[in-house]
C-alpha positions in Angstrom: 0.0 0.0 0.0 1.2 3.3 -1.2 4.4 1.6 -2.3 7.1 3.5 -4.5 8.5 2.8 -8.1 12.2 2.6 -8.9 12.9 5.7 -10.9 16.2 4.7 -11.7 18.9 2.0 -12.1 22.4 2.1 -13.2 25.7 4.1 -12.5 25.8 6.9 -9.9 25.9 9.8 -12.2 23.1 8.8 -14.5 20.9 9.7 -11.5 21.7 13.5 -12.5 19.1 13.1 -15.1 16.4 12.0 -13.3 14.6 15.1 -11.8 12.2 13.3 -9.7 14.5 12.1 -7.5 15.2 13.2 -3.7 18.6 11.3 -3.5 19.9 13.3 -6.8 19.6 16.7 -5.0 22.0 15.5 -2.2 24.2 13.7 -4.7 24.9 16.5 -6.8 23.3 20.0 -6.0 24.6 21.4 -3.1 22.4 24.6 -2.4 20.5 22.3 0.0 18.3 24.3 2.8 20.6 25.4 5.8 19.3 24.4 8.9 20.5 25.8 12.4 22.4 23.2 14.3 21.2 22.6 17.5 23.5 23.5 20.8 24.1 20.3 23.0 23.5 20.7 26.6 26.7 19.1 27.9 28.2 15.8 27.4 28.5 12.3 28.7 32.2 11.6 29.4 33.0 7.7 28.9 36.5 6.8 29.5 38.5 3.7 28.7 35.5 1.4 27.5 36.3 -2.0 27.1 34.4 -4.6 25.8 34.0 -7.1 23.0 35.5 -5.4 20.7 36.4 -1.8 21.9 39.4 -1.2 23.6 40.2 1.4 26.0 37.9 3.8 24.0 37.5 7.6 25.1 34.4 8.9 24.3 32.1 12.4 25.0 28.8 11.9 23.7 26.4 15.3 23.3 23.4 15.5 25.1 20.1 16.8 24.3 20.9 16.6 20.5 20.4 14.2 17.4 23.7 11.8 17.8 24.6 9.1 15.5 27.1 6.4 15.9 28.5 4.7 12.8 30.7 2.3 11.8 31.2 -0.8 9.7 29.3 -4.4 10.9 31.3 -5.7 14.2 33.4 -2.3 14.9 31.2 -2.6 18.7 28.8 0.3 17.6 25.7 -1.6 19.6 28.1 -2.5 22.4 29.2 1.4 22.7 25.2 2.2 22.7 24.9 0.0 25.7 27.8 1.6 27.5 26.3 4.7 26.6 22.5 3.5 27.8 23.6 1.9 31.2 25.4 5.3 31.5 22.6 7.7 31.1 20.5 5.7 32.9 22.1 7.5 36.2 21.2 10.9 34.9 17.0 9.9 33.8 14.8 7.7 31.9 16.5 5.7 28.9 14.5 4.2 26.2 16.1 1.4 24.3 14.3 1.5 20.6 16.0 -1.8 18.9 15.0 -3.4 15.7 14.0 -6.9 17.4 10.3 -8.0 16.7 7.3 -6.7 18.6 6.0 -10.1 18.7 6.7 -13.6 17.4 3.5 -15.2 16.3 0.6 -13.1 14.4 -1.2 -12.8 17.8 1.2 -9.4 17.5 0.4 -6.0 16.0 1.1 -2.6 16.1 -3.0 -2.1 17.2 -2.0 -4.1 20.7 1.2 -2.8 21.1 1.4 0.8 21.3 -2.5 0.3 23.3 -4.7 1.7 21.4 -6.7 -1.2 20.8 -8.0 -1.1 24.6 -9.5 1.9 24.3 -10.8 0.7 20.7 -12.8 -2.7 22.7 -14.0 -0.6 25.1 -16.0 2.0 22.5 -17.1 -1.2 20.9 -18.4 -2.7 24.3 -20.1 0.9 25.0 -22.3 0.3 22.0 -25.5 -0.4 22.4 -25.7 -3.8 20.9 -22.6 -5.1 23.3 -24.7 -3.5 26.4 -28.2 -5.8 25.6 -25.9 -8.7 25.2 -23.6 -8.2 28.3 -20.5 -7.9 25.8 -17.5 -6.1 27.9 -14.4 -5.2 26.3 -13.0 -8.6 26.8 -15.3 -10.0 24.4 -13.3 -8.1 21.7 -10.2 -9.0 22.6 -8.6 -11.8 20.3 -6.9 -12.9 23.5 -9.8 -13.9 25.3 -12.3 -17.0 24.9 -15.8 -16.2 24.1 -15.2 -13.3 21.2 -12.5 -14.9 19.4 -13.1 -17.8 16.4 -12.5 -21.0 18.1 -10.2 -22.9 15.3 -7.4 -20.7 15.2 -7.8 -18.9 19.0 -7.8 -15.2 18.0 -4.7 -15.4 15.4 -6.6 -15.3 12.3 -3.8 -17.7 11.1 -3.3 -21.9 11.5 0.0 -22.6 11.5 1.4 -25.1 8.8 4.2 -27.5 9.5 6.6 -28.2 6.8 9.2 -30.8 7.2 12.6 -29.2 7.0 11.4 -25.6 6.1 10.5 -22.8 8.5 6.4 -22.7 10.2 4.5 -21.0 7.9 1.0 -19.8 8.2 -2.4 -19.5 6.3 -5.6 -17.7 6.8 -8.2 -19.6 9.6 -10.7 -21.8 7.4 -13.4 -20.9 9.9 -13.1 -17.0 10.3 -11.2 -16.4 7.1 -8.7 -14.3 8.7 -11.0 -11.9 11.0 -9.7 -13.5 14.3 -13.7 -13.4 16.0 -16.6 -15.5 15.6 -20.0 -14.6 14.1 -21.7 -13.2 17.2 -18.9 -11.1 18.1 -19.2 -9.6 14.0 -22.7 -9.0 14.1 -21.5 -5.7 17.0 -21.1 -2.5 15.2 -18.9 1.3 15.8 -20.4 3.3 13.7 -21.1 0.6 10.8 -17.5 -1.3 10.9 -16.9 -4.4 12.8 -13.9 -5.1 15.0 -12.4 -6.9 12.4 -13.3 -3.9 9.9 -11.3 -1.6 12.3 -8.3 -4.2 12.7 -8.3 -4.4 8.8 -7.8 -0.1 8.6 -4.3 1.4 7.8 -3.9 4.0 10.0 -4.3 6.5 7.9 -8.1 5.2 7.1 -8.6 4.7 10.9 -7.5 8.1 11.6 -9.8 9.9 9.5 -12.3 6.8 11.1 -11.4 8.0 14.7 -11.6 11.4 14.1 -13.7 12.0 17.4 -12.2 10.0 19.7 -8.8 11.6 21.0 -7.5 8.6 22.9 -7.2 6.7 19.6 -6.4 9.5 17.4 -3.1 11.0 19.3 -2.2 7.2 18.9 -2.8 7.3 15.3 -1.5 10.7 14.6 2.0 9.7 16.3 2.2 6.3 14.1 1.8 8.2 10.9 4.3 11.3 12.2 6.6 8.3 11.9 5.5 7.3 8.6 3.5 4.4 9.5 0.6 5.5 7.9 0.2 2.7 5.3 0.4 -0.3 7.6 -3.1 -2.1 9.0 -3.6 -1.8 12.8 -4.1 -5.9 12.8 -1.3 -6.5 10.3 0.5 -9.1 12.2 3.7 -8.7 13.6 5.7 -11.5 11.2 4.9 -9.4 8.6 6.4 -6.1 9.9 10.3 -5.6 8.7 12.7 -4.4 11.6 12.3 -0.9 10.6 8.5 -0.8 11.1 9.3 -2.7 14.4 11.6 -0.1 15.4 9.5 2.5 14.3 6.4 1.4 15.9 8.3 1.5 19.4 9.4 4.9 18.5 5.9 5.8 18.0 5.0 4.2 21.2 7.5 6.3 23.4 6.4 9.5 21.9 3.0 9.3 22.4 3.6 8.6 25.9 5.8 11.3 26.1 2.8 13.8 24.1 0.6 11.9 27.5 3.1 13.3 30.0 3.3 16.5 28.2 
C-alpha cells in the first residue's frame, strides 16, 4: 500500500538526469536548505571502554541533541550504545528503541502494542448492541475465549508444518482471517466491525477516529513516523525491523505527548 516505483537503475551519475528524485539533490546540488544546528547541553564523558570489541575507548557523547554512531558491521557500535544506555541511565529515563520483533506469532500488532486497541474494545463494548448482550471489552479482545473464532484462538492464522522448512502460516478456514466469531461480528462502531477496524491502515482509521482523541493521538504519532500505510491488525511476522523499530518509537512518543 502506497508503495514507491524505482525511478532509476544504473551508475551513480546517470541519476543526475532524473529530476524526480530526492537522492539526486544531495548527490549532486549542493544549495540544500541550511538548517541551524542545535547546541548540545553538555556531554556524557566515557573513559577507557572495554568490551567485545572496543578497547580502552574515550568517548564524550552530546546530550540533548540528534547523535549518531556509525561504523562498519562488528566495529562494537551496539556494544558502545549499551555503554552509553547503562550510562545515562544515572542521569534519567533511557529508552532502548531496537529493531528486534514486537511479537513472534501473528497474535502481534502494532493495534496491541502501542494500546490503542484497549480503548478501541471498550468503545465497541459501550455500543449499544454489546450493552443488551452483556459484551464487555473482553469480548473483543482476540486474547480472550468467548469473542475470538474458536479454530485458530484469536490469530486469524493456523500454523502449517513443513518438514525441513521454517512454520508457515495460512488464513483460519473458519473466520477467514478476522480472528472473531459470528456473534462477536454481528456488534457495530459506527457501521465497521472489530475486524473492519483491525483491517484499517492507520491512515483510514484516523480519519475513522476522528472523534475519539485517545485513539487518534495514537494514530496521529504512528503516521508522524511514517506508519501511515500499515493495518492496525497486520501481524507482527509481517512487519520488517524498521517498522518494528518504528512502531516502538511511535509508542515512546505518544507517551511522552501523555506526560506533556
Amino acid at each position: 500500500e502506497h508503495g514507491g516505483r524505482v525511478l532509476y537503475s544504473g551508475p551513480v551519475d546517470g541519476l543526475r538526469d532524473v529530476p524526480e528524485s530526492v537522492t539526486r539533490r544531495y548527490l549532486f546540488h549542493r544549495a540544500l536548505p541550511e538548517r541551524r544546528p542545535h547546541e548540545s547541553r553538555g556531554h556524557l564523558e566515557l573513559r577507557g571502554v572495554t568490551s567485545n570489541n572496543l578497547r580502552g575507548l574515550d568517548v564524550d557523547v552530546p546530550l540533548g541533541v540528534f547523535t549518531t554512531v556509525t561504523g562498519v558491521s562488528g566495529s562494537g557500535k551496539s556494544t558502545l550504545l549499551a555503554r552509553i544506555a547503562d550510562e545515562a541511565a544515572g542521569h534519567g529515563r533511557v529508552v532502548w528503541v531496537s529493531q528486534q520483533p514486537i511479537g513472534r506469532t501473528p497474535r502481534s500488532n502494532l493495534a496491541t502494542y502501542t494500546g490503542l486497541f484497549d480503548t478501541v474494545r471498550k468503545l465497541f463494548a459501550g455500543t449499544d448492541d454489546a450493552r443488551a448482550h452483556g459484551y464487555g471489552p473482553g469480548r473483543f479482545s482476540f486474547n480472550v475465549v468467548g469473542g475470538r473464532c474458536a479454530t485458530c484462538e484469536g490469530e486469524g492464522f493456523v500454523s502449517v508444518e513443513l518438514l525441513f522448512l521454517p512454520t508457515t502460516y495460512a488464513p483460519c478456514p473458519t473466520c477467514g482471517g478476522s480472528r472473531y466469531n459470528d456473534d462477536t461480528l454481528r456488534v457495530r462502531y459506527r457501521g465497521a466491525t472489530i475486524a473492519d477496524v483491525l483491517a484499517m491502515s492507520v491512515e483510514e482509521a484516523t480519519r475513522f477516529f476522528t472523534e475519539e482523541p485517545s485513539v487518534l493521538r495514537a494514530l496521529e504519532t504512528l503516521s508522524g513516523v511514517g506508519l501511515g500505510y500499515l493495518r492496525l491488525g497486520q501481524p507482527a511476522t509481517e512487519l520488517s525491523g524498521g517498522e518494528a523499530q518504528r512502531i516502538k518509537l511511535a509508542t515512546e512518543l505518544q507517551r511522552r505527548r501523555v506526560a506533556d
